[in-house]
C-alpha positions in Angstrom: 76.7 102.7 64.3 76.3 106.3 65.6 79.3 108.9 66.7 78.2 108.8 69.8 78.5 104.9 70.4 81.9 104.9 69.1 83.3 106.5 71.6 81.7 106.1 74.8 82.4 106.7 78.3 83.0 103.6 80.6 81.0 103.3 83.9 83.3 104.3 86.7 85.6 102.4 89.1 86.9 102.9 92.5 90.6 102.7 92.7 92.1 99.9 94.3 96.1 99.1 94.7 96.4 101.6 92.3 100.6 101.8 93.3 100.4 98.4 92.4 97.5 97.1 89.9 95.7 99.2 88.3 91.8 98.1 87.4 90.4 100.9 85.4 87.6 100.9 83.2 87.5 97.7 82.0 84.6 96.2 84.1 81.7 95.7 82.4 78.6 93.7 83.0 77.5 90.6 80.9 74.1 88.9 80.9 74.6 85.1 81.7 71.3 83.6 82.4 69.6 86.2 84.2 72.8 87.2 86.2 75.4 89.7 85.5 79.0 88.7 85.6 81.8 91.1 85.9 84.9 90.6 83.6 87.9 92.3 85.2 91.1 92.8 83.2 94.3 93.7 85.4 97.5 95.1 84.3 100.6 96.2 86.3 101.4 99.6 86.7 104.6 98.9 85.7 103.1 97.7 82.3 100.6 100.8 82.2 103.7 103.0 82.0 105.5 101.0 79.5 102.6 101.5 77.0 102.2 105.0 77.7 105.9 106.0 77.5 105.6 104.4 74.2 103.1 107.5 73.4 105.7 110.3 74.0 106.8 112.8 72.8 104.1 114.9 71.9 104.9 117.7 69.8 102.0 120.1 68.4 101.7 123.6 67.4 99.3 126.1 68.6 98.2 129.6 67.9 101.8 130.4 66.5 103.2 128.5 69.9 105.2 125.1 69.9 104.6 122.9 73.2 106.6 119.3 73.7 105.3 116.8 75.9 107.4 113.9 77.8 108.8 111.9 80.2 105.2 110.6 81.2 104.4 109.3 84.9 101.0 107.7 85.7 99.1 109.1 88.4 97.3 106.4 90.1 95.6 107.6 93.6 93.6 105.8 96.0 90.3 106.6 96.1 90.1 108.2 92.9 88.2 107.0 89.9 90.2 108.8 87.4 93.5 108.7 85.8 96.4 111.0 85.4 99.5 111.8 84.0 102.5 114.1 85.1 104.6 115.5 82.0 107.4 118.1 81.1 106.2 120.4 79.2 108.1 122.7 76.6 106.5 125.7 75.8 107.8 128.2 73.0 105.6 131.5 73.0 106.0 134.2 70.8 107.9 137.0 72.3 108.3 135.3 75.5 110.4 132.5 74.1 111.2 128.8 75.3 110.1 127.8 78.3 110.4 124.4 80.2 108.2 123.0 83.5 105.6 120.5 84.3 102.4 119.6 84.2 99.9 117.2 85.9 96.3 116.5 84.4 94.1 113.9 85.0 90.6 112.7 83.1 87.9 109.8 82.9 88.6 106.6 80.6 86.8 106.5 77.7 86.2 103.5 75.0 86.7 103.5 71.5 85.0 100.1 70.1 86.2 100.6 66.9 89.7 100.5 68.1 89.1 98.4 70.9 90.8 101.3 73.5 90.7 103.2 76.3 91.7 106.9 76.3 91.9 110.0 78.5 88.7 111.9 78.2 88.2 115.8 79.4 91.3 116.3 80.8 91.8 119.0 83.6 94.8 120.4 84.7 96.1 119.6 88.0 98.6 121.7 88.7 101.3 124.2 86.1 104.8 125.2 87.2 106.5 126.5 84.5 109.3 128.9 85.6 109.4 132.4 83.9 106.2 132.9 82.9 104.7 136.5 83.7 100.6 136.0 85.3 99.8 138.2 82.1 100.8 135.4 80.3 99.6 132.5 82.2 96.2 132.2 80.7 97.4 132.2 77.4 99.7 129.2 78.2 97.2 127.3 80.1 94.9 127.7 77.1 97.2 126.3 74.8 97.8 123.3 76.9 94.3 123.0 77.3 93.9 122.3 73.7 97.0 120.4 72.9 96.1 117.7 75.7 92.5 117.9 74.7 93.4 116.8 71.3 96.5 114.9 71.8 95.0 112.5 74.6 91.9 112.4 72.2 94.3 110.4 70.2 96.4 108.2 71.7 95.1 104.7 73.2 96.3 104.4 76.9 95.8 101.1 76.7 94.2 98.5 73.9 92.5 95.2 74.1 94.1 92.8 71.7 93.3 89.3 73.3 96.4 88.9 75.5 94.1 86.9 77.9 90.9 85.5 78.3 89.8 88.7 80.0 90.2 90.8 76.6 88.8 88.7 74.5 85.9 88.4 76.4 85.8 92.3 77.3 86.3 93.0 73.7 83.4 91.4 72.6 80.9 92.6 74.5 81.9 96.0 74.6 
């Protein structure tokens, strides 16, 4: 199997419910005699949460700066095909010091076969309020975010299929 097949991008999906169900990525279409069928698996926001709180913290080090993520809260909007996240962020700089704040990003769901998962792919930042920090000193800061979620969300499954229901088995083995 190629790189490029392991980790693939998902067709897109319009947002429905999303306060209350959240259908992501996880429609696919199946040949059945000529027709597709659409395989749908549905999980609560509530239970989207859980798995991603299980995730956090994040801690990671930088270009001689330290940054903490946590305390995790889905972003799920109506009308929008994407999915985000809203964390506090801890920031330690050199010669500017500690600093504490949060972020929101959001990005595409991806699919790992090997790992049968779904993770947060090109993430772009939102929004950044991080009290203290001189504009001078702003790029440098969103720079280092930029590549601590690029890699961090990279590698950590939002959610997996493991065959909790007819609708991941099924999805599992035809993706």
């Amino acid at each position: 199997m190629q790189e490029a097949d392991a980790h693939r991008q998902l067709p897109r999906a319009p947002a429905r419910l999303a306060s209350v169900w959240l259908v992501t990525g996880f429609l696919l279409l199946l040949s059945c005699s000529g027709s597709p069928r659409t395989i749908e698996v549905t999980i609560t926001r509530p239970e989207l949460q859980q798995r991603v709180d299980a995730k956090f913290p994040i801690l990671r080090r930088v270009l001689m700066s330290d940054v903490r993520l946590d305390h995790p809260e889905v972003l799920l909007r109506p009308g929008r095909d994407d999915i985000g996240i809203q964390l506090q962020v801890d920031v330690t700089l050199p010669v500017v010091g500690q600093r504490s704040g949060t972020i929101a990003v959001s990005g595409t769901l991806s699919y790992s076969q090997p790992e049968r998962a779904f993770y947060i792919d090109r993430p772009v930042i939102e929004s950044l309020q991080i009290d203290g920090i001189k504009p001078e000193v702003h790029a440098q800061v969103v720079a280092v975010l930029k590549t601590v979620l690029t890699t961090a969300l990279a590698s950590l499954p939002v959610y997996t299929l493991k065959g909790r229901n007819a609708g991941e088995k099924a999805a599992a083995a035809v993706l």
